[in-house]
C-alpha positions in Angstrom: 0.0 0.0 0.0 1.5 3.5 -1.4 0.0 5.9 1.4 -0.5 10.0 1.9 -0.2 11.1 5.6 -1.1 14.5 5.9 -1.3 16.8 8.9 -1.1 20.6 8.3 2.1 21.9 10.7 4.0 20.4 13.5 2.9 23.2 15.8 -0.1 21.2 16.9 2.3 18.6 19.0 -0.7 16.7 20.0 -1.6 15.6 16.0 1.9 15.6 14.7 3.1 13.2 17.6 -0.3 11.0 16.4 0.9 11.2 12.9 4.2 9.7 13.7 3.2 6.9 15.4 0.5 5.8 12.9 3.2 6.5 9.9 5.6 4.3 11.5 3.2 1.9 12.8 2.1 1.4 9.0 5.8 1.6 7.6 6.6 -1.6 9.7 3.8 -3.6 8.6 5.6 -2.4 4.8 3.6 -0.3 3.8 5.2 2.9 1.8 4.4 6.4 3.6 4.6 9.8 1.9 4.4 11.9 5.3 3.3 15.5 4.1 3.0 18.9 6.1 1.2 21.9 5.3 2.6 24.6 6.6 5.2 25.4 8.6 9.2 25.0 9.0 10.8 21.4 8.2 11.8 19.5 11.0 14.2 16.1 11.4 12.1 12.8 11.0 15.8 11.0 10.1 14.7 8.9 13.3 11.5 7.5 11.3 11.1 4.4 9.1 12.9 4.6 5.4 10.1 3.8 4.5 8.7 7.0 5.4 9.5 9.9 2.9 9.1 13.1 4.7 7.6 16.3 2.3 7.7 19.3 3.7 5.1 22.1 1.5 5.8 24.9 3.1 2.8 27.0 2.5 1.6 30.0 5.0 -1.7 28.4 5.0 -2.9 24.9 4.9 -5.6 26.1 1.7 -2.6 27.0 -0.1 -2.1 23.9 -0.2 -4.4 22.4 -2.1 -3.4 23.0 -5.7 0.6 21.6 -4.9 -1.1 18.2 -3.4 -3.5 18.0 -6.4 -0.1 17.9 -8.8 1.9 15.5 -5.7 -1.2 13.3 -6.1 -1.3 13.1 -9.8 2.9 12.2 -10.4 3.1 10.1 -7.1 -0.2 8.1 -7.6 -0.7 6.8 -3.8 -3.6 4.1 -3.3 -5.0 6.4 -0.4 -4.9 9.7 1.7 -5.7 9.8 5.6 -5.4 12.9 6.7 -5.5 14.3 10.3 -6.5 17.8 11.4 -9.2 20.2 10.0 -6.9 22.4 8.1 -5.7 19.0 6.5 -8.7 16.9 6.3 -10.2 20.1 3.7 -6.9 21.2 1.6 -6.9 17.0 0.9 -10.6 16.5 0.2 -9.9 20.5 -2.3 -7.0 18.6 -4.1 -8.8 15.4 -5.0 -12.0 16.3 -5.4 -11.9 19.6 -7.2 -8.1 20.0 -8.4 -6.8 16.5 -9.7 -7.8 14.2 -12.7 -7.5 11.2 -10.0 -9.7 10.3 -7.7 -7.6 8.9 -4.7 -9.8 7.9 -1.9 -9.6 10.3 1.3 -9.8 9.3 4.5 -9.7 11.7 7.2 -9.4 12.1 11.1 -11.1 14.0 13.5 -9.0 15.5 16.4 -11.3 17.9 17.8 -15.2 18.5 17.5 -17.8 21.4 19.4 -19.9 19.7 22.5 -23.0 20.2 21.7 -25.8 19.6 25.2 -28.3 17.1 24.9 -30.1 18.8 26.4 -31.4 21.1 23.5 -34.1 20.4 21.0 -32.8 17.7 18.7 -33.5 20.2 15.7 -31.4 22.5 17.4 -28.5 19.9 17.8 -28.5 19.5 14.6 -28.2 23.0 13.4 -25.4 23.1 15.6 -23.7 20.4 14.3 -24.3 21.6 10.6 -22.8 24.9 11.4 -19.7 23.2 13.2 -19.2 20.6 10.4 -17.1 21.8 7.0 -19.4 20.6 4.2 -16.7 19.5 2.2 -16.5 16.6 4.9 -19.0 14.6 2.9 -16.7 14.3 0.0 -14.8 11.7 1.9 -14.8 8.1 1.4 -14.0 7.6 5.4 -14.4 9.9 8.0 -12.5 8.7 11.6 -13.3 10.1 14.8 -10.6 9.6 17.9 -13.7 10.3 20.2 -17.4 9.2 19.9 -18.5 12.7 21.2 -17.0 13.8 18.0 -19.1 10.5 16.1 -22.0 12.0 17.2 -21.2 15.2 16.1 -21.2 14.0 12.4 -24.1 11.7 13.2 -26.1 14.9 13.7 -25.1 16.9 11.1 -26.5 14.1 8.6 -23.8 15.5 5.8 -22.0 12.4 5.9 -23.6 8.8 5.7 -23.5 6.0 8.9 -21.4 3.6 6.9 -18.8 6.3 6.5 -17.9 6.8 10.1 -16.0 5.2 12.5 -14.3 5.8 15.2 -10.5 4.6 16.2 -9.3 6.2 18.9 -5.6 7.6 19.5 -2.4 5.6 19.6 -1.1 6.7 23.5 -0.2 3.3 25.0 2.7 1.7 23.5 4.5 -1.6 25.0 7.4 -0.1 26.2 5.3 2.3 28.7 5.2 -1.0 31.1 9.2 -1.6 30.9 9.5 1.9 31.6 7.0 1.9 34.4 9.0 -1.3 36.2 11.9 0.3 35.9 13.5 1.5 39.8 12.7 4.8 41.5 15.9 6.4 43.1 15.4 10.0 43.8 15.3 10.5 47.0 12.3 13.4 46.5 9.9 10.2 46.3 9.3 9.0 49.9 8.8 5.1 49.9 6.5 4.9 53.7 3.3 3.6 54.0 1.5 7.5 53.0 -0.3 7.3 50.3 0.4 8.9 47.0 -1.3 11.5 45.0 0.7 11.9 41.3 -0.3 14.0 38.4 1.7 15.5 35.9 1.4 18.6 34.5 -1.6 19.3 31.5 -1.8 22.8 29.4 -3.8 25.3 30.5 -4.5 23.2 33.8 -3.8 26.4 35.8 -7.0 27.0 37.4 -7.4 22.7 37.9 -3.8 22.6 39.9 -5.8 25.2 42.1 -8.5 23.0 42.6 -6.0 20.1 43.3 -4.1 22.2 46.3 -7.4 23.3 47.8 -8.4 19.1 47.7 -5.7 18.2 49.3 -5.5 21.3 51.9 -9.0 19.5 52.5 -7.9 15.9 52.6 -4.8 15.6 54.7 -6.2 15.5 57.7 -8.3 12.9 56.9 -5.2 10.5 55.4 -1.6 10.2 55.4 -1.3 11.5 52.0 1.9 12.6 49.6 1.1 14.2 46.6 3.6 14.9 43.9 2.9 17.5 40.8 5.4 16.8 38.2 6.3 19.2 35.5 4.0 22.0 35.8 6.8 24.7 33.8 6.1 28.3 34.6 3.7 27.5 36.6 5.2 25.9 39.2 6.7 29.2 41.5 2.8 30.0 41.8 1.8 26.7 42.8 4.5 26.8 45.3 3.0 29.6 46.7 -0.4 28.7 47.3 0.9 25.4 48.6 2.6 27.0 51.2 -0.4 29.1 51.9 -2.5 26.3 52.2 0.3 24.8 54.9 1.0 21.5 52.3 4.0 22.3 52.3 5.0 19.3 54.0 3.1 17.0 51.8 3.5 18.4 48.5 6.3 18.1 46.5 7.1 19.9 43.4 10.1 18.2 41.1 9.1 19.7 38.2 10.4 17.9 34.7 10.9 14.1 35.9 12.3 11.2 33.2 10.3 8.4 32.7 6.9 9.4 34.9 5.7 6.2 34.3 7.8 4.9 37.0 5.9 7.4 39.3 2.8 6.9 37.9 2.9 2.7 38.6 3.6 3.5 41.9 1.0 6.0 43.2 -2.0 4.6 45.2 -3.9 7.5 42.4 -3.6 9.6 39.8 -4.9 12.6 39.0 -5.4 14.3 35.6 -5.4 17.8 35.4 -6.0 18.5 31.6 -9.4 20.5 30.8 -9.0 19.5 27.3 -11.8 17.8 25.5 -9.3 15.3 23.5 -8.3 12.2 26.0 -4.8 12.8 28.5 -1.9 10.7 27.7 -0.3 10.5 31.2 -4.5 9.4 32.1 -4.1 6.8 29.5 -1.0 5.5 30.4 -2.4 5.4 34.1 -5.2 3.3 33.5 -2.8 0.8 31.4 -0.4 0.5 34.7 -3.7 0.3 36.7 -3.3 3.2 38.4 -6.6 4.4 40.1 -7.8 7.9 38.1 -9.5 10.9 38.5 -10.3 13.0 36.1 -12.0 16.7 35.9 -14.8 16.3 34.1 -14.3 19.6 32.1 -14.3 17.6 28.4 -15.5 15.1 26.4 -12.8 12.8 26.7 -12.3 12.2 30.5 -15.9 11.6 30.4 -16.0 8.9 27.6 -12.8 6.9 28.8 -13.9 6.8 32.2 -17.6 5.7 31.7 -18.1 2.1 32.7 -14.8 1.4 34.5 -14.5 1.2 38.3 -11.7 2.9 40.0 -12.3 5.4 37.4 -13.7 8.8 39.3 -15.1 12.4 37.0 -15.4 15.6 39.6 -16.8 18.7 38.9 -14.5 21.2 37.6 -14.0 23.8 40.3 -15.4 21.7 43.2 -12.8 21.2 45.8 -15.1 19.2 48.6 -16.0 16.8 45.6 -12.3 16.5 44.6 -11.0 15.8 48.0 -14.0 13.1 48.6 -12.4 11.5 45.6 -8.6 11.2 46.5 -9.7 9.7 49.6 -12.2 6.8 48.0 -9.4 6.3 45.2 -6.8 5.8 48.0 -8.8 2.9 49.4 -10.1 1.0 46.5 -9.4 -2.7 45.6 -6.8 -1.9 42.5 -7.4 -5.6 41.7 -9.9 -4.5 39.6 -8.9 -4.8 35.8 -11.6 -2.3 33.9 -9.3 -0.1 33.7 -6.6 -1.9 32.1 -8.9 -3.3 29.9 -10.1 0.2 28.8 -6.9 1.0 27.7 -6.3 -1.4 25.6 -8.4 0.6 23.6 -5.5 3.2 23.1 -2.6 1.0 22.8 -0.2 1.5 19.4 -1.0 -2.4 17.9 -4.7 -2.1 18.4 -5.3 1.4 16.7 -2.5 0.5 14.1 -4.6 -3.0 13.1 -7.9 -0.6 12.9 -6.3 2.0 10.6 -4.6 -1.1 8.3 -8.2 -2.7 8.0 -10.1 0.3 7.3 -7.9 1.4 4.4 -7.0 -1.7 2.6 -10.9 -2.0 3.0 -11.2 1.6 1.1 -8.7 0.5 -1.6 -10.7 -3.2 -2.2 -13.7 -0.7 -2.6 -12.1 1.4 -4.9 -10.8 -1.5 -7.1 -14.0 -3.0 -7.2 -15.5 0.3 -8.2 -13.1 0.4 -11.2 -13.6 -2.6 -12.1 
């Protein structure tokens, strides 16, 4: 299979990292990879597959692109695009469907979607959704959502058919997490008595959520022997410091900032907390749930809320709720972490599993297409 990746710039880390892993996932199973970007400065993918041929466009703007893929797609001839990002997903579905001679099926990816209540009039749901939705969307062969908030999205717009959307969620779990995570502890910043231990590591624009966390645990300590340990954090972390000591936590909190290999921290917490008030799903909360960690999550986006549903040992708080928070820490400390939904749940995110799903769905789109021909 002679396959387009493209993703608009690398200055969405979240999607280029995501790009990566599926490229290479698909460049071991031998499959050839044209890896495109948009916009933006080149930068060094000499640590990828050879089989992965980085292109680098170069345009201001991810439109501008459209006519410069339409002539890549007509010399280079691939079987199939999958492209990931909205800037992508309509420069790719411009340059096949309006721009080049061949028809290359285009399979794009979903990142990000609006959250549209329930609780409105279904009509007005679905005006919402058509308003948030790029029409050009239903000139895709496949569209993949990483989330089924964002399914259900499309679902109500009605621009593109059922059979046309899946979902396959992101790659954030690969093997080596669990070697990583067995690997010793040595810094002496990590106490090893019988407390119990709080982890979370630091999420972007999680500043008013770290508040939240200080206040919980300002609340909590006197109801357990806890440690708690906020790791990364960047600029951030002098303020923190600073409302830790004026909540007296001083003693229990502990601030390392960047740590290698968290997973190692992570494995051995009795919970862990994710900050992240993003509606796409938390790698560190991912990787948690693999290791079995117990979770809680702020339930301030779609994604918390749809990885946790149906696990035990898996708690959603209100964003902003300190009492609530705190009431959490202490149950999480004390469950039965033999439990294995959340292990199971991950699963759902590891690297082989999403790498089979992508494999299957496009060599399904190019049997299609070669039956259509024929």
């Amino acid at each position: 299979m002679n396959l387009f990746i493209v993703q608009e710039s690398f200055l969405d880390e979240d999607i280029a990292e995501i790009t990566e892993v599926v490229a290479n996932g698909l460049a071991a199973r031998q499959h050839n990879i044209a890896l495109i970007t948009l916009t933006g400065k080149p930068k060094d993918l000499s640590h990828t597959s050879p089989r992965i041929t980085p292109i680098f466009m170069g345009k201001a703007r991810a439109a501008a692109a459209a006519a410069g893929l339409a002539r890549l797609v007509e010399n280079e001839k691939p079987d199939i695009i999958l492209s990931h990002g909205t800037g992508s997903n309509i420069a790719c579905l411009s340059a096949v469907r309006t721009r080049s001679r061949l028809k290359v099926p285009v399979a794009i990816t979903l990142h990000s979607s609006v959250t549209i209540s329930d609780k409105l009039a279904l009509q007005t749901q679905k005006r919402a959704a058509t308003i948030a939705v790029p029409l050009i969307y239903r000139e895709a062969e496949q569209v993949i959502c990483t989330l089924r908030s964002i399914q259900h999205v499309i679902e109500l717009c009605e621009l593109v058919p059922e059979e046309k959307v899946s979902v396959i969620y992101n790659p954030l779990v690969e093997m080596k997490v669990f070697e990583t995570a067995a690997q010793p502890i040595e810094e002496e910043w990590f106490e090893t008595h019988s407390a119990s231990k709080v982890i979370s590591v630091g999420a972007p624009c999680s500043r008013n959520a770290d508040h939240q966390l200080l206040h919980a645990l300002a609340i909590s300590r006197y109801k357990d022997n806890l440690r708690a340990y906020l790791l990364g954090r960047g600029d951030e972390k002098e303020e923190l410091r600073l409302l830790a000591s004026n909540l007296a936590l001083n003693d229990i909190v502990i601030m390392p900032g960047q740590v290698t290999k968290p997973e190692r921290f992570i494995r051995a917490a009795n919970v862990y907390i994710s900050t992240s008030q993003q509606d796409n799903v938390s790698r560190e909360l991912v990787r948690a749930m693999a290791l079995g960690t117990p979770i809680i999550a702020l339930d301030s986006g779609a994604g918390a809320r749809e990885v946790l549903s149906d696990v035990r040992n898996g708690w959603l708080v209100p964003s902003g709720d300190a009492d609530k928070l705190s009431e959490a820490i202490l149950a999480a400390v004390k469950c039965d972490r033999s439990d294995d939904t959340l292990a199971t749940r991950a699963r759902d995110f590891s690297q082989e599993r999403v790498i089979d799903a992508y494999e299957k769905l496009l060599r399904s789109m190019i049997s299609e297409r070669v039956a259509d021909l024929n």
